[in-house]
N, C-alpha and C positions, 0 to 999 in steps of 0.2 A: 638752795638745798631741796632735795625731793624728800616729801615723806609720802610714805606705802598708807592705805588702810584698806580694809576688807574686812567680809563680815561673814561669818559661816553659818547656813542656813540648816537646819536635820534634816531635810532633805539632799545637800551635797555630798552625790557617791563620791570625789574628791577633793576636798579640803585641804588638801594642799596646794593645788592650782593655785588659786592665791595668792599664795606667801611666794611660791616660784614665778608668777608672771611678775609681783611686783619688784620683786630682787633682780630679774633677768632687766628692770629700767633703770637699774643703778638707784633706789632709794638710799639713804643713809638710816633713815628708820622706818619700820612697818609696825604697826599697831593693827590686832585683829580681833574682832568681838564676835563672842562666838554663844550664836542664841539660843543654843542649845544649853548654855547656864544661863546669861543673861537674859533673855527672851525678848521681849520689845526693847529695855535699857541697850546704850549705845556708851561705855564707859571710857571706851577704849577711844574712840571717835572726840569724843570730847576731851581727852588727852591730846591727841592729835591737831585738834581745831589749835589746841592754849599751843603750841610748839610752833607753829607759823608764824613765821616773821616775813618782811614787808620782801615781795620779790622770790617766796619759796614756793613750790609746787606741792597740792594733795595729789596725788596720785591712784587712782580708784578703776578695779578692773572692768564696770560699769556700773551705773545709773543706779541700781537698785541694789545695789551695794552698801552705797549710801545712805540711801533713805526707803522706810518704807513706803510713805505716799507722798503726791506733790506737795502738798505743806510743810513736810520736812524735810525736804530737797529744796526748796523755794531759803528756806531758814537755813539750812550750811550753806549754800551756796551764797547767798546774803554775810553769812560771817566769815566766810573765804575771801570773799570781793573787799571785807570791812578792815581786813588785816592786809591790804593790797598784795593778796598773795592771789596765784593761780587753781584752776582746778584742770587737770589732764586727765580723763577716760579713755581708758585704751581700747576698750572696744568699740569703738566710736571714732577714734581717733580723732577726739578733738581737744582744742587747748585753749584756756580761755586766755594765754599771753599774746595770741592772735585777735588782730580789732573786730574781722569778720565775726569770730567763734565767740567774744565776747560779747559782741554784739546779738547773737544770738540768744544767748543767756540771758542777757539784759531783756530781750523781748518775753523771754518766759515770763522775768518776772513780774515782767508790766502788764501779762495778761492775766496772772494769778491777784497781780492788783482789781484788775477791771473787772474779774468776777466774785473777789472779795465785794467790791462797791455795788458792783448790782445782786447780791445775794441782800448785803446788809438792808437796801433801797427797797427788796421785794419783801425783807421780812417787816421794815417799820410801816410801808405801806398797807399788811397781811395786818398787822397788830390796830391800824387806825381804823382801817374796814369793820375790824372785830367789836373796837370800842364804841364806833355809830350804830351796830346793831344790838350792845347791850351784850355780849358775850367775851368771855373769857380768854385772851389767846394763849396758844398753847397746847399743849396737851394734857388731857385730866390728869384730877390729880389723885395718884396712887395712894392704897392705904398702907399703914407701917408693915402690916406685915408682907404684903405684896411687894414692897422696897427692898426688903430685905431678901425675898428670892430672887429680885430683877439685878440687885446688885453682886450676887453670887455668881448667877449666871453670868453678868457680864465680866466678872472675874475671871469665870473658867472659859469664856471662851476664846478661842484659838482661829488664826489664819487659815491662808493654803499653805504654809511652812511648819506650822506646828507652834509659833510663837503666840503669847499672849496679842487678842486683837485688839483690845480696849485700854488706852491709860486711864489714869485718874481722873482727871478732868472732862473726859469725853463719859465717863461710867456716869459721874455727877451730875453731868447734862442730860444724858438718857434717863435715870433715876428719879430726878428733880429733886436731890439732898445736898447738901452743902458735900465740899472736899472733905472737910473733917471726919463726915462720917463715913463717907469710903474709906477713908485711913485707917478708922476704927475697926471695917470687916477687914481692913486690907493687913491690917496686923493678927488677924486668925488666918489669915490666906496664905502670908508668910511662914506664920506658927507651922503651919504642916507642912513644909518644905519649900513654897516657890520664893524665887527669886522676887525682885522688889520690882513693882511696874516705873514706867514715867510718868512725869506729872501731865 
């Protein structure tokens, strides 16, 4: 079975393209998230991922359809491969039921392995450096009230699409507060209307 997905960005003067490229491949369902309510969440996507059975196609009009940045490309494409279903990009024209095309795919993700390993390698090396000289690694550490405007701001801001740029867990890490407490602005951030970020 083919399943459609696609993702509608506020900036798309046509939104319908989409739903029409993915219908004109013979999908039997299309699922469409559209960030203009959702904003960074991907709800509709994650529907679609649980509907894949072993040997069905995602179907995606391209690349960044899919995912905002490599690590969440790296991670559907990881759970597409885990449900031994395919992924097909039309604008691309590629299929990973092909050895070559998968083969391809598979090198992405071994290189997004290889510089997960030397990111992690340069930062414990950065932190031992830091400890032989008697210094702190890291970045200082902000005061309460200063958290609380650094964590707003990364609430409010936005891409070059108009969606939220920040999940919770990366606010956290920029912030240096634990998840909970983003939770705690993130439930006055919702209070005034926005939609719910990802984790």
């Amino acid at each position: 079975m083919q399943i459609g997905y696609g993702r509608i960005y506020p900036t798309d003067t046509d939104p319908e393209h989409q739903h029409e490229a993915l219908a004109d491949t013979n999908c039997q369902q299309i699922f469409l998230d559209d960030a203009r309510e959702t904003g960074a969440a991907q709800p509709q996507l994650a529907t679609a991922l649980e509907n894949l059975n072993p040997g069905d196609t995602l179907v995606v009009t391209s690349l960044d359809r899919l995912a905002r940045h490599a690590t969440a490309l790296v991670d559907h494409v990881t759970a597409i491969d885990a449900r031994n279903a395919h992924l097909h990009i039309l604008d691309r024209q590629l299929h990973t039921e092909l050895d070559a095309e998968r083969i391809f795919l598979r090198t992405i993700l071994a290189l997004d392995d290889v510089n997960t390993i030397g990111r992690s390698h340069r930062i414990r090396t950065g932190i031992a450096k830091s400890a032989d000289n008697g210094k702190r690694p890291g970045r200082p550490q902000i005061k309460f009230s200063k958290k609380q405007k650094v964590i707003m701001e990364l609430l409010y801001a936005k891409d070059e699409h108009g969606n939220r740029r920040y999940t919770v867990t990366e606010i956290a890490r920029e912030a240096r507060v634990s998840r909970a407490t983003v939770y705690r602005y993130l439930d006055l951030y919702n209070h005034a209307g926005h939609p719910a970020l990802e984790n």
